[in-house]
Each structure stands twice: as C-alpha cells, then as structure tokens.
C-alpha positions in Angstrom: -129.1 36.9 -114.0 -132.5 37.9 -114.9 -133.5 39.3 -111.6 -137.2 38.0 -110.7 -136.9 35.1 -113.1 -136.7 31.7 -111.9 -133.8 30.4 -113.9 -130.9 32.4 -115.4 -130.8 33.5 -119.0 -127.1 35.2 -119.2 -126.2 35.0 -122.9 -128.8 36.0 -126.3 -128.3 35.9 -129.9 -128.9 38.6 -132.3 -130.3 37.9 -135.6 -128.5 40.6 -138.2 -127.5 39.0 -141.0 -130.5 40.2 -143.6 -129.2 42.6 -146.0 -132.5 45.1 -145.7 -133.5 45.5 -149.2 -136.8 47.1 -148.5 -135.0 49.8 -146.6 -132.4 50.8 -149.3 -130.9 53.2 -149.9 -130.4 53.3 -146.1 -129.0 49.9 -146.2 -126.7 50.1 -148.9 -123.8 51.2 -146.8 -125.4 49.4 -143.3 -126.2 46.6 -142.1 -130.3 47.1 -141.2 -129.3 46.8 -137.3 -127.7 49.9 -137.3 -130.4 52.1 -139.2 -130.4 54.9 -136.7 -134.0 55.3 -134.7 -134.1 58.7 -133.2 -130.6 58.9 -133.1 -129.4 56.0 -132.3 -129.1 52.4 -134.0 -131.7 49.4 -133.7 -129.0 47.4 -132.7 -127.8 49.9 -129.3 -131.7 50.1 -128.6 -130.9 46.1 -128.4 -128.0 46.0 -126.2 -129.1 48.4 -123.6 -132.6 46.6 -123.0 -130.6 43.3 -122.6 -128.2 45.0 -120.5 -130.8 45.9 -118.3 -132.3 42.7 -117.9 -129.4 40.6 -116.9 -127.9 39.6 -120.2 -124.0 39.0 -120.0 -122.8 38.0 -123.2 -124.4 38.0 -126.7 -123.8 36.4 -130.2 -124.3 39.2 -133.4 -125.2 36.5 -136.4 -124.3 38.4 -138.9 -123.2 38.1 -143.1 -123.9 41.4 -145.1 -121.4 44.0 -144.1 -120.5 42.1 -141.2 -117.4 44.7 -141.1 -119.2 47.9 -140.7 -121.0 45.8 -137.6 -117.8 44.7 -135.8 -116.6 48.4 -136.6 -119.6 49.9 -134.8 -119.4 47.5 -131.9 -115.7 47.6 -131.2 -116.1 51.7 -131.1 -117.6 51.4 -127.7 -117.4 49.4 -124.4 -120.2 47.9 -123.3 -121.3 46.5 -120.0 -121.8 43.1 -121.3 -119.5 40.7 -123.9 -120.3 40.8 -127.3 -118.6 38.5 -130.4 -119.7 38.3 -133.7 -120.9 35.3 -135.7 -120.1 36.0 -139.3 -121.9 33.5 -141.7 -119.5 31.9 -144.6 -122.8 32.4 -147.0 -126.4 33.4 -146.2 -128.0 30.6 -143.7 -131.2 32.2 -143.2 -132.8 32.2 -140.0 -132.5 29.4 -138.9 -129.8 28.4 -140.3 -128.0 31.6 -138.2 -129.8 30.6 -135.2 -128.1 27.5 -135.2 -124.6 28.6 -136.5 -124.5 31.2 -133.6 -126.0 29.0 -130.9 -122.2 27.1 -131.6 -120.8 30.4 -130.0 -122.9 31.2 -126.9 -120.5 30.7 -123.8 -122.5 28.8 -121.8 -124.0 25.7 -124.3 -125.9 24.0 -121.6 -127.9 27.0 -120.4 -131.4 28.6 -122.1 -131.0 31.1 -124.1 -132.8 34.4 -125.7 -132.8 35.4 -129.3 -134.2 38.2 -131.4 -134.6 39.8 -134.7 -132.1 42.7 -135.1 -134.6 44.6 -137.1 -137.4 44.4 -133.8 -137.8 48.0 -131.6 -139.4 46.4 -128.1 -139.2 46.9 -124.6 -141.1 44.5 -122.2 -140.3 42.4 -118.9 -137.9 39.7 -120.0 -138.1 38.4 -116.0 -141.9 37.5 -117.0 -140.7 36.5 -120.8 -138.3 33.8 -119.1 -140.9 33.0 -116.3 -143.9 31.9 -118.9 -141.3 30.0 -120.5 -139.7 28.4 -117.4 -143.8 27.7 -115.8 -144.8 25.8 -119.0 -142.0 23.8 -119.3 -141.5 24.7 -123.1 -138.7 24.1 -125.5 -139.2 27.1 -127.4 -141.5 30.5 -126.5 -142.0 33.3 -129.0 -143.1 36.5 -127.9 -146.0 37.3 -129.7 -147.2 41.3 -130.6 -150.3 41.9 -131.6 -151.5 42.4 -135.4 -151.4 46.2 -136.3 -152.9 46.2 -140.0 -151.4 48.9 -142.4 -154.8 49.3 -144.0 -157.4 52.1 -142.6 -160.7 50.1 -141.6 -163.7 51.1 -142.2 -166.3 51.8 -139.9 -170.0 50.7 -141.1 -173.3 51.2 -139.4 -176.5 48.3 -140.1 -177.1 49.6 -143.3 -173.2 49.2 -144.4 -172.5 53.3 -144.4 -169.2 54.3 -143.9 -169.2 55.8 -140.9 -165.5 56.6 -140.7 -161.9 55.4 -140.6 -159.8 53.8 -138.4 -156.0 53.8 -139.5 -153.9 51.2 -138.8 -155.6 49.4 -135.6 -154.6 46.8 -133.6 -156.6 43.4 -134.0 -157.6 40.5 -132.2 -154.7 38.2 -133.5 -151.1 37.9 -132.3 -147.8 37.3 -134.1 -144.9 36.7 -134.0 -143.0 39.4 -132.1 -139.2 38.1 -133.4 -138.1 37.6 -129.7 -137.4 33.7 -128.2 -136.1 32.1 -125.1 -135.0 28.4 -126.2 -133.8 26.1 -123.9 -130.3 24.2 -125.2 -131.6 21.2 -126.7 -133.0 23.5 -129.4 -129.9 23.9 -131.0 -130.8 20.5 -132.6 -133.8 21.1 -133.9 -132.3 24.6 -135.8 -131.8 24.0 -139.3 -128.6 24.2 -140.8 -130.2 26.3 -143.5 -133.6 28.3 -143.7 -135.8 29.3 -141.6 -137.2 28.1 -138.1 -140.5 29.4 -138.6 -141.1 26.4 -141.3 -139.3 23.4 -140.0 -138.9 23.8 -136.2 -141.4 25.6 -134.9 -144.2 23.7 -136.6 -142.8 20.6 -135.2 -142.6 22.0 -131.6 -146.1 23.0 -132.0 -147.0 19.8 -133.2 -145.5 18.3 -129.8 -147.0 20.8 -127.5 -143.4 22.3 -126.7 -144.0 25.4 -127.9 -145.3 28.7 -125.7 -146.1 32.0 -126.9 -146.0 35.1 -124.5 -148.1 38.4 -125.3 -145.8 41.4 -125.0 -147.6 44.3 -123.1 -145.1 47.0 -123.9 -143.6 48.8 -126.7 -143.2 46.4 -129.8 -142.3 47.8 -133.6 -141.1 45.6 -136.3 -138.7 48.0 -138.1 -138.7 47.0 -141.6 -139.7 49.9 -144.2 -138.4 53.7 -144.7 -141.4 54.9 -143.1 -141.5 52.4 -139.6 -137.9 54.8 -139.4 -139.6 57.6 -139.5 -142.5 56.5 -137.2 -140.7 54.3 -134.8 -138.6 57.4 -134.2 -141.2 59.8 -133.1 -142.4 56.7 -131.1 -139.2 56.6 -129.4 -139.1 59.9 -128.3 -142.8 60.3 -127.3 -142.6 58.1 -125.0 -138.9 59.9 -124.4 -136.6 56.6 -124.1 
C-alpha cells in the first residue's frame, strides 16, 4: 500500500524493451535500463523508489537482451516480486503496456507504469491521490521542458545581453510515469504507441489527468544525460 494515498497501487510495470540506439556503444551489450548512473543501473534507481512507496510486485516489459535483464534481476533479492514480460517481437509502447498489463497479479486493481530509461523521485502518495481526486482513467506525470539550447538574453534594443543554458520553460511534458486504472488495459494497443492512439482519445473524453512532478525528474536518453544525471545523483547524494 501506498501509505497516504487513498486507494492502493501494489503492482507497476516497467517499460524496458527499447534497444537504446542513441546510447551505443553503451547499449550494445545492455539493455538501456541497466546503463549504470553513478554506480548503479537506471533500472535499481527504479526498484528502490517503488519499494519505498508501497509497490509489491512489478512487470519488466522487456525484448532486446531480455537475458542480460533476467540475469541482473535474479542476482539479487529484492523486497518486492519481480517477473519479466519478454515480448515475442517489438510491440512498442503500447503495445508492451498492454502485453505486460496481462501479467500484473492483481488485474482488477490500478496500476503505475514507467519508462525504464526515466531518473525521478517524487511523492507517488500525491501521484495516486491526483489521480484517485479526479476520477481519471489515465494520469501522466508531467516534467517540465528543459530546452538543450542556451537562450539568449536580449535587452529593448535586441542586444545580447547573455546566456542562459539549458533552462527550464513554461511548458510541461510528459514525464514517462502513469497510474492507469484496469479498464485501461483495453484501450492499449496491441502494437505501437499509447501516446498516438489512447491517450488522445482519453483526452478527447476528459479522462485524462496530468500531475506536475516537483522533485527530481531526468529523461536518461543520450551519452551525456549519463554523465550529467550522474553528477546529479550524487549532488544531491542519493
């Protein structure tokens, strides 16, 4: 149980079926979930955060080099169950969404979801809350929009005054973290990706809630977010 929430959310799915090409050559004999950040892999930062929030059992989708995951995860014990979902053929997002949803233990309980390539740490008690006070199907967490690009600063007369690198602006996006209540499972597609089919149509119906994440959040998807989520991580000395 998710202690503070008002329903229970024991069981999550973890998306970490992509095979990570814009991180090779660190991906080449890894699946992208277990790219270590300071030390330790993506997926373990995972585990422990859901761990401490209550979750008891979680779904790995998974495809490419599905056996170097179940070898990593069968090396330890951990305080909650964990099973792999290993895709016959690439389902995309969606489609591994759904295909693992068929493997949660509890089917008619809500359930969380995220990206295996997503660094966060925020309340999931107020994550299930929003959801649960809305009433919604579906609720993404949303991060907000951290530009690559340095912007530039300009006076009335259009001088560059300076440089900002990479700020944060006023838009949201999202953060690759879900709770979905069960009758989502329908909606999934059995291949692609729920960002085109079912979340426009939840929109559409007013069933779908987003929640702004006011903690850590890094997308971990290039060479260099390694390098920087890492020195991240141990400022802030997780």
């Amino acid at each position: 149980m998710i202690h503070g929430a008002k329903a229970q959310v024991r069981q999550a799915i973890i998306l970490a079926g992509g095979q990570g090409t814009r991180m090779r050559p660190l991906t080449e004999d890894s699946p992208k979930a277990l790219i270590p950040i300071a030390g330790k892999a993506i997926l373990d930062w995972q585990l422990d955060w859901l761990v401490g929030g209550g979750v008891e059992h979680v779904v790995i989708s998974c495809g490419y080099l599905a056996e170097v995951l179940d070898e990593h995860v069968s090396s330890r014990r951990w305080p909650l169950e964990i099973e792999l979902a290993v895709e016959p053929e690439s389902l995309g997002r969606g489609g591994g969404l759904r295909f693992a949803a068929g493997r949660l233990p509890f089917p008619k309980e809500r359930w969380l979801a995220f990206n295996g390539d997503v660094l966060t740490r925020f309340s999931l008690a107020d994550f299930v809350d929003r959801h649960h006070e809305v009433e919604a199907a579906a609720t993404i967490a949303l991060a907000p929009y951290r530009t690559s690009w340095g912007i530039a600063d300009l006076d009335a007369a259009d001088r560059v005054r300076g440089f900002e690198q990479s700020p944060r602006l006023p838009y949201w996006v999202n953060g690759g973290g879900y709770v979905f209540e069960p009758s989502i499972v329908e909606l999934l597609p059995e291949r692609g990706d729920h960002e085109d089919t079912t979340f426009p149509r939840l929109a559409i119906d007013g069933h779908l809630a987003g929640f702004k994440i006011d903690g850590y959040w890094r997308g971990v998807d290039t060479v260099k977010d390694v390098k920087e989520a890492g020195e991240e991580v141990t400022r802030m000395g997780w």
